[in-house]
C-alpha positions as CSV (number, residue, x, y, z in Angstrom):
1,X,8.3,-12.9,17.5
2,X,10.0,-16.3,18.4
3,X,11.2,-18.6,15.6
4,X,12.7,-21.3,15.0
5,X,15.9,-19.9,15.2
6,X,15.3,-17.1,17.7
7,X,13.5,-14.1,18.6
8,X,13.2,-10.8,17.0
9,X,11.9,-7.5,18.1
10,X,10.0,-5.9,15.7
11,X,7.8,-2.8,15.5
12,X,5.4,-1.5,12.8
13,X,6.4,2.2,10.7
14,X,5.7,4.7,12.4
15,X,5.7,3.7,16.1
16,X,2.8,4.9,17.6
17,X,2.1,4.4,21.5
18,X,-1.6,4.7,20.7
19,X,-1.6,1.9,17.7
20,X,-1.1,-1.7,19.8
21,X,-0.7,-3.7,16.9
22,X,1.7,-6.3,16.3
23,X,4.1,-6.5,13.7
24,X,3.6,-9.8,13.0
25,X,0.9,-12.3,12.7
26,X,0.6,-16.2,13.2
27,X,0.7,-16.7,9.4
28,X,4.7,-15.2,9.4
29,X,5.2,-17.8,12.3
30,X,3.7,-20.4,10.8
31,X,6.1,-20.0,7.3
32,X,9.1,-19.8,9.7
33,X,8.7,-23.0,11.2
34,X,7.3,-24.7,7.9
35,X,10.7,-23.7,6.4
36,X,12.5,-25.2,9.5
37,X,10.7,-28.2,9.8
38,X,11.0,-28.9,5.6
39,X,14.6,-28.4,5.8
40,X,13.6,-25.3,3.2
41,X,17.1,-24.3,1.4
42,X,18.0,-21.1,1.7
43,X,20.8,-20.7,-0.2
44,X,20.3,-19.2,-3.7
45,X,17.9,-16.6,-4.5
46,X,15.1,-16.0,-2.2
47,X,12.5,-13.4,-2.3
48,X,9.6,-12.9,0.2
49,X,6.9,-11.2,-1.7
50,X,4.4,-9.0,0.4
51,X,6.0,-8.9,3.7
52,X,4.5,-6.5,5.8
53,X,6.6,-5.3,8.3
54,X,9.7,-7.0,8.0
55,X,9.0,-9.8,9.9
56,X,10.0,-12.7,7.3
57,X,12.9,-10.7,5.9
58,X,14.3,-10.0,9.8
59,X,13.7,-13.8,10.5
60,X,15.7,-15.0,8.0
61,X,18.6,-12.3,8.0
62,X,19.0,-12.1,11.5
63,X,19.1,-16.0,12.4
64,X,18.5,-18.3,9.4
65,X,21.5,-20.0,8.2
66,X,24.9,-18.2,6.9
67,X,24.2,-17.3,3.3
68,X,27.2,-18.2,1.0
69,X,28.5,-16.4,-1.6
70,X,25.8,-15.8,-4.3
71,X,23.3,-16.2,-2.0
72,X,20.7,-13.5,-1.7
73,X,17.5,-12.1,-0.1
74,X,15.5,-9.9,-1.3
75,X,11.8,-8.4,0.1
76,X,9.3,-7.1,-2.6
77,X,6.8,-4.8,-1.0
78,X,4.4,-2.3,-1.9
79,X,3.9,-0.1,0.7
80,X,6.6,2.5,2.0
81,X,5.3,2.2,5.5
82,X,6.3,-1.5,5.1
83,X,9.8,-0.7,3.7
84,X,11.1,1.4,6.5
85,X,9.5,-0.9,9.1
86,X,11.6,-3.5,7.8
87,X,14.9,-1.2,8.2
88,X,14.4,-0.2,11.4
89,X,13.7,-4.1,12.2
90,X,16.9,-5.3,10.1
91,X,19.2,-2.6,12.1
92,X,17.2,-3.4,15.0
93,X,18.1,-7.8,14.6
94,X,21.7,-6.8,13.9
95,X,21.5,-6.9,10.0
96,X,24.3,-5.2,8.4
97,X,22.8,-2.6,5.3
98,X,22.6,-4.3,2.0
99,X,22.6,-7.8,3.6
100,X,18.7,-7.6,2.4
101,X,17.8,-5.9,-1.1
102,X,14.6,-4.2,-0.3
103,X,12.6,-3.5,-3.7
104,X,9.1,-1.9,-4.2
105,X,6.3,-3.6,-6.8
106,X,7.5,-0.8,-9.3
107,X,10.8,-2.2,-9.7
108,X,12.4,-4.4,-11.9
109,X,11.7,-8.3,-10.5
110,X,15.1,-10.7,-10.0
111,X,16.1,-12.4,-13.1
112,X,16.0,-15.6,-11.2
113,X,13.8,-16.9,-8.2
114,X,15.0,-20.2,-5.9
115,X,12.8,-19.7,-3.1
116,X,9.8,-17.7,-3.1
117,X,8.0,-17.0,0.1
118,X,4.0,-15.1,-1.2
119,X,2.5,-12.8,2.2
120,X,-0.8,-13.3,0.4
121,X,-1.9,-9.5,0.5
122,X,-5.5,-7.8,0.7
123,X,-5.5,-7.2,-3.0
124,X,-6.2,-10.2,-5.2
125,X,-5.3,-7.7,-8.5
126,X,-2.2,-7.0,-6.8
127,X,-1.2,-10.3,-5.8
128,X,-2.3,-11.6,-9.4
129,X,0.0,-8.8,-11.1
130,X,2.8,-9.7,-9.0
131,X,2.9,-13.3,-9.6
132,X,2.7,-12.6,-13.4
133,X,5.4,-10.5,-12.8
134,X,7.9,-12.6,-10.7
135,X,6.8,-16.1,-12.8
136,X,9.2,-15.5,-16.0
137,X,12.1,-16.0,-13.0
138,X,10.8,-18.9,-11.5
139,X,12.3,-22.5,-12.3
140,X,10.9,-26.1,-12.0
141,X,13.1,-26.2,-9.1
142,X,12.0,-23.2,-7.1
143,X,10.2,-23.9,-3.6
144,X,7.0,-21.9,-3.2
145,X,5.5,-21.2,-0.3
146,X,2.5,-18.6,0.3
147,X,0.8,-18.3,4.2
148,X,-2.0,-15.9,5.3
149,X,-4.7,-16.0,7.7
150,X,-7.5,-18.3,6.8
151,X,-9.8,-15.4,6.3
152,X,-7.5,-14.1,3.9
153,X,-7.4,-17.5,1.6
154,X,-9.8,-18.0,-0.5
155,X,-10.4,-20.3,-3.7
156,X,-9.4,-17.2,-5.9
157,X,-6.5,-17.3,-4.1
158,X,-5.5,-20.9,-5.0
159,X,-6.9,-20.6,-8.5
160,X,-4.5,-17.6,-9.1
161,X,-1.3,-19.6,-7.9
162,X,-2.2,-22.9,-9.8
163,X,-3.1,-20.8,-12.8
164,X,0.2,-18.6,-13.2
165,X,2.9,-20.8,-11.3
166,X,1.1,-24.5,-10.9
167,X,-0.3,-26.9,-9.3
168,X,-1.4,-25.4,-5.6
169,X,-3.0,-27.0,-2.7
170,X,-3.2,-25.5,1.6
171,X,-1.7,-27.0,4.4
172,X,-3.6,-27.5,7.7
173,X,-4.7,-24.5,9.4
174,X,-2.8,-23.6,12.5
175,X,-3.7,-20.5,14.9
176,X,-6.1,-19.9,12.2
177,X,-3.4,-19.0,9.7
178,X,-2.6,-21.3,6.6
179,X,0.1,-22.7,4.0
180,X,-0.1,-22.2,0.2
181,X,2.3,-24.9,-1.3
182,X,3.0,-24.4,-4.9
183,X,5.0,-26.4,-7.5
184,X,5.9,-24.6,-10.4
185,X,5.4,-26.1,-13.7
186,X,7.5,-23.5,-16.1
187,X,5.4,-25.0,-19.2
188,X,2.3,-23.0,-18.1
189,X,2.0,-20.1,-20.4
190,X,3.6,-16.2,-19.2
191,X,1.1,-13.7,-20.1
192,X,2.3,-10.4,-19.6
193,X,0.4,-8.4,-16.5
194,X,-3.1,-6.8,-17.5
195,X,-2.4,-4.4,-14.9
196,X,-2.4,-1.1,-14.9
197,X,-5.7,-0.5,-16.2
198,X,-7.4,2.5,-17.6
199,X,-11.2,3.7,-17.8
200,X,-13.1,6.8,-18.1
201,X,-14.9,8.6,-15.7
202,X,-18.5,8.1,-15.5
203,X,-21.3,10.9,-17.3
204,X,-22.5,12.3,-14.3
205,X,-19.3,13.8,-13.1
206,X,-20.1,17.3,-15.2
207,X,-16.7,18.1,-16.5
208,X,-14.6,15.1,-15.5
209,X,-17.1,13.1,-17.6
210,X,-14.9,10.9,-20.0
211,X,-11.7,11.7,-18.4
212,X,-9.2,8.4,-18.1
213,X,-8.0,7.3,-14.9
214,X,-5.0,4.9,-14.7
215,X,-5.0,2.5,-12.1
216,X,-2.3,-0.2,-10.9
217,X,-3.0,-3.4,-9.0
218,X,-3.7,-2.8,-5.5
219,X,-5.1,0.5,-5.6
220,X,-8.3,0.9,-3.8
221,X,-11.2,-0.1,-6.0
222,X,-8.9,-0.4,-8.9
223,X,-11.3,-1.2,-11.5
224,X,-14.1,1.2,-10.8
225,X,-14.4,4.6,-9.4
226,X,-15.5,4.2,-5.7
227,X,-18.5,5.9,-4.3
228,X,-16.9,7.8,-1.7
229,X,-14.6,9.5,-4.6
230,X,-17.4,10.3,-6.6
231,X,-19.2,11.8,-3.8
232,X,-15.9,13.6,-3.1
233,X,-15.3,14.9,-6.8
234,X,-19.4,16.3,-7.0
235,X,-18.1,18.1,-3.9
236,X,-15.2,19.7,-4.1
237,X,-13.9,23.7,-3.2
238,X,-14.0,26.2,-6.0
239,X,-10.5,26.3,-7.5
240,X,-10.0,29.8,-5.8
241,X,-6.6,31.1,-4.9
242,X,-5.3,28.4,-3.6
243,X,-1.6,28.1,-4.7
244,X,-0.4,24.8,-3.3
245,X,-3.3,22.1,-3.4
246,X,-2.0,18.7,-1.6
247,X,-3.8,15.6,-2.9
248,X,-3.2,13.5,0.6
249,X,-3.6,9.3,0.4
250,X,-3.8,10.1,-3.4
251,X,-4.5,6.7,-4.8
252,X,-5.4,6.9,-8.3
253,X,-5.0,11.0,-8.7
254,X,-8.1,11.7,-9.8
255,X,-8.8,13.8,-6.6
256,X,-5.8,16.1,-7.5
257,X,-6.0,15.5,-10.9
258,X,-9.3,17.4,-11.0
259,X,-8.1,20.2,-9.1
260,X,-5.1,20.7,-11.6
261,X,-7.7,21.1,-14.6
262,X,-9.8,23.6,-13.2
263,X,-7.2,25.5,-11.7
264,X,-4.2,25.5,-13.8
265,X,-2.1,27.8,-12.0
266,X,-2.4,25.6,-8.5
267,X,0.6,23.5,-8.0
268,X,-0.9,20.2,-6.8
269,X,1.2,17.9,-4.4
270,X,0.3,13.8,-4.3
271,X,0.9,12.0,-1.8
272,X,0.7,8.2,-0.7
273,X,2.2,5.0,0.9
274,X,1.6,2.9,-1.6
275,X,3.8,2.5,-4.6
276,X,1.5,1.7,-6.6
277,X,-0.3,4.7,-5.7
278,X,1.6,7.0,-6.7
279,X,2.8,5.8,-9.8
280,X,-1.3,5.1,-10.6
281,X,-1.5,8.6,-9.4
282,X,1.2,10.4,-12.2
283,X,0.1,7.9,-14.9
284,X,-3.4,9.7,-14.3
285,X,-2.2,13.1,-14.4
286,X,0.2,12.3,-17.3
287,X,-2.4,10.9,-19.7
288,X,-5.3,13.7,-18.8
289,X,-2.2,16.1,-19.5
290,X,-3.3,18.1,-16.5
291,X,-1.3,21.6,-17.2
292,X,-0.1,23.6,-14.1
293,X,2.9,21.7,-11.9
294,X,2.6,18.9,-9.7
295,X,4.8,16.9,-7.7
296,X,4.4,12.9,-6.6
297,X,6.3,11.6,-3.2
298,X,5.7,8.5,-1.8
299,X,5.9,8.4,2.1
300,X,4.2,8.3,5.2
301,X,1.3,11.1,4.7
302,X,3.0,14.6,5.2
303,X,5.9,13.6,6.7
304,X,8.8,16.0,5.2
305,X,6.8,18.6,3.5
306,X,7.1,22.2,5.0
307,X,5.2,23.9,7.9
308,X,2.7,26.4,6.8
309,X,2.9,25.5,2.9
310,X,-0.6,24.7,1.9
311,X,-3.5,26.4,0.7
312,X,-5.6,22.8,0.9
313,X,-5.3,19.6,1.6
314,X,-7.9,17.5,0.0
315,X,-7.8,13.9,2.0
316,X,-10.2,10.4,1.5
317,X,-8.1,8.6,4.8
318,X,-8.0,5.0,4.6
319,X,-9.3,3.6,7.9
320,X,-7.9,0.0,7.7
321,X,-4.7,-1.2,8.1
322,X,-4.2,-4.5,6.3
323,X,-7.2,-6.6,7.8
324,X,-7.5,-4.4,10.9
325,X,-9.5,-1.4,11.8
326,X,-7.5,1.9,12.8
327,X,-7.7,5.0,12.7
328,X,-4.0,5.7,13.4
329,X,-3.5,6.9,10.0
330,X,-6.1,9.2,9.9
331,X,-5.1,11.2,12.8
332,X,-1.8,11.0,11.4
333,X,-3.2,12.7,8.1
334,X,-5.4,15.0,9.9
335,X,-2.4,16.3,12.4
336,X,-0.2,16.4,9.5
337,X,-2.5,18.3,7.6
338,X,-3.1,20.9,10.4
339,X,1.1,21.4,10.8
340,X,1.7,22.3,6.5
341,X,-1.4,24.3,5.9
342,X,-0.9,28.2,6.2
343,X,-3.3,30.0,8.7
344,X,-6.6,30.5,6.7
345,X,-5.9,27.0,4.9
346,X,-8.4,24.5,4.6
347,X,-8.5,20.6,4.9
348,X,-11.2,19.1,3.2
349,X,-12.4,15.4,4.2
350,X,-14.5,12.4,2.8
351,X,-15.2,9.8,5.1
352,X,-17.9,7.2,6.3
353,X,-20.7,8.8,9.0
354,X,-20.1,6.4,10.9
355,X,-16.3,7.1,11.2
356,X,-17.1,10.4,13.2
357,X,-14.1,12.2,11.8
358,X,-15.6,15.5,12.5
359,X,-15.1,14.9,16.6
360,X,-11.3,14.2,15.6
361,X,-11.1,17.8,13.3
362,X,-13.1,19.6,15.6
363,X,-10.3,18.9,18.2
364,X,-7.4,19.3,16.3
365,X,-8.8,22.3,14.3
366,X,-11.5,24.0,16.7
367,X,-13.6,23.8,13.9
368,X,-15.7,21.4,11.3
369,X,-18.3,22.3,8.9
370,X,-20.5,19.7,7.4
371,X,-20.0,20.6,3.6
372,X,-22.4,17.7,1.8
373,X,-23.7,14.5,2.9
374,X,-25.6,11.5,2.0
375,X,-26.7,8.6,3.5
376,X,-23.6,6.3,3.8
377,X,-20.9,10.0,3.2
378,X,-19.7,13.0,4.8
379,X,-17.5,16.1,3.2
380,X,-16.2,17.7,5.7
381,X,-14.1,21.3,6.1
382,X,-11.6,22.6,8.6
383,X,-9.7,25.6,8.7
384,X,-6.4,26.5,10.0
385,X,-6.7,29.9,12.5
386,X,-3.9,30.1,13.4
């Protein structure tokens, strides 16, 4: 990516050969040279909300001017993908460990806030939340500066900054990315987050009917169970004998959740990316007081749990990545899933028809077995031979 002060080479978390995306977009160029052009300070506190992959963090470490003493930078993200992307980028630019405080959405925010640069992310709950969060730390003087792609700016978008910080307007759009320029007013009121959020399953869902799930902003389809999760729970295998259940891409829990209740002697692994996730996904465990053991880890899929180790692996794979369509992570899922599970394991799969997911198991596995369908969703089963 060049800038104004340079180029950097960065890569997305994992690298994969087959996934060409960048790591970068025009809306990360477009702050860069906005903060070179303005003569943007900084010096003081600075903290790039949202980054994806490093990019602004690496930018600004690697070749933005010498930071003085009680200078700092600091990247806010939620997604653990995201986190080590930007490490490997940092060590990559040259960046000496520590230079840049890396900090996820479920950690405490900076007491104070000079420059804030906003990645406006997917998730207008989670950018909302966020900014409710970081606003008790941010002064008359602070310089705000959001950027996205212009698909990804909307008037919500606007309307949340001018209600929580103040008065907001866009810059010109440039290679279809734009500018949100903010000037905080600190006598707007501070409401305290509404997020996470808690409702009860719907009374179709036999015995899961009433139970509370917990939610944090940004999880998918935070305020409502999604359809493919209700198909999923009507669905699911017979507790059994399975002694080590993995609920894989967990979001909210509820997947694993429900496996805990009706088999209390499974332990249940969750598993996600996202923060958020997995704190949304204990919260939900917590508050059903699920008995049995269970475990939360946030990290890339399977990475680091042990070969052969898994009776079942119980996965709804997300098939975007930020605003672009992959399916990177669910082969990453599905080949994970395939390395943990012990011969005669199962994996068991929600997904649109139209992703075709059964070609991909059916390769992977030598076997796929249609277990439900509808319309618009697929359950599907594969089992581990050998």
């Amino acid at each position: 990516m060049t800038t104004p002060w340079g180029e950097v080479a960065l890569t997305r978390h994992p690298v994969d050969p087959r996934d060409r995306l960048r790591a970068w977009d025009a809306s990360d160029a477009y702050l860069l040279r906005h903060l070179a052009e303005q003569d943007v300070p900084q010096t003081g506190a600075v903290v790039v909300l949202g980054d994806r992959w490093g990019a602004l963090v690496t930018a600004l470490a690697a070749h933005g001017p010498d930071r003085s003493a009680g200078s700092s930078l600091t990247q806010i993200t939620d997604s653990w993908l995201g986190q080590e992307a930007t490490r490997a980028n940092l060590a990559r630019a040259g960046v000496e460990p520590g230079a840049v405080r890396l900090l996820t959405t479920q950690d405490p925010v900076p007491e104070r806030i000079d420059v804030l640069l906003v990645r406006v992310p997917k998730s207008l709950a989670l950018l909302e939340d966020q900014l409710l969060r970081l606003a008790p730390a941010v002064h008359a003087g602070t310089v705000v500066v959001g950027t996205g792609m212009v698909k990804e700016i909307h008037t919500s978008t606007l309307r949340l900054f001018e209600r929580i910080l103040g008065p907001t307007r866009t810059s010109l759009a440039e290679q279809k990315a734009r500018l949100i320029l903010c000037t905080p007013d600190p006598s707007l009121p501070r409401p305290q987050t509404p997020w996470p959020y808690v409702y009860d399953l719907p009374a179709d869902l036999g015995g899961l009917a009433g139970r509370p799930v917990v939610n944090n902003a940004g999880v998918f389809c935070a305020d409502r169970l999604d359809i493919g999760t209700r198909f999923f729970l009507r669905h699911l295998p017979p507790p059994g004998g399975a002694r080590r259940v993995v609920d894989l891409g967990c979001g909210n829990g509820i997947v694993g959740t429900a496996v805990a209740l009706a088999a209390p002697e499974a332990e249940v692994l969750f598993t996600d990316e996202s923060f958020q996730a997995v704190a949304s996904a204990e919260a939900t465990y917590r508050i059903n007081e699920a008995p049995g053991h269970a475990e939360f880890r946030v990290g890339d899929g399977l990475e680091g749990v042990p070969d052969d180790s898994a009776d079942l692996v119980l996965n709804n794979p997300p098939f975007h990545s930020h605003q672009a369509t992959t399916d990177a992570t669910a082969w990453r899922m599905f080949t994970g899933a395939r390395r943990v599970l012990r011969p005669g394991g199962e994996l068991w799969v929600v997904g649109n028809r139209h992703l075709g997911y059964h070609v991909k198991l059916k390769r992977l596995f030598g076997n796929c077995e249609v277990v439900a369908g509808d319309p618009k969703f697929v359950v599907l089963r594969s089992v581990r031979k050998g």
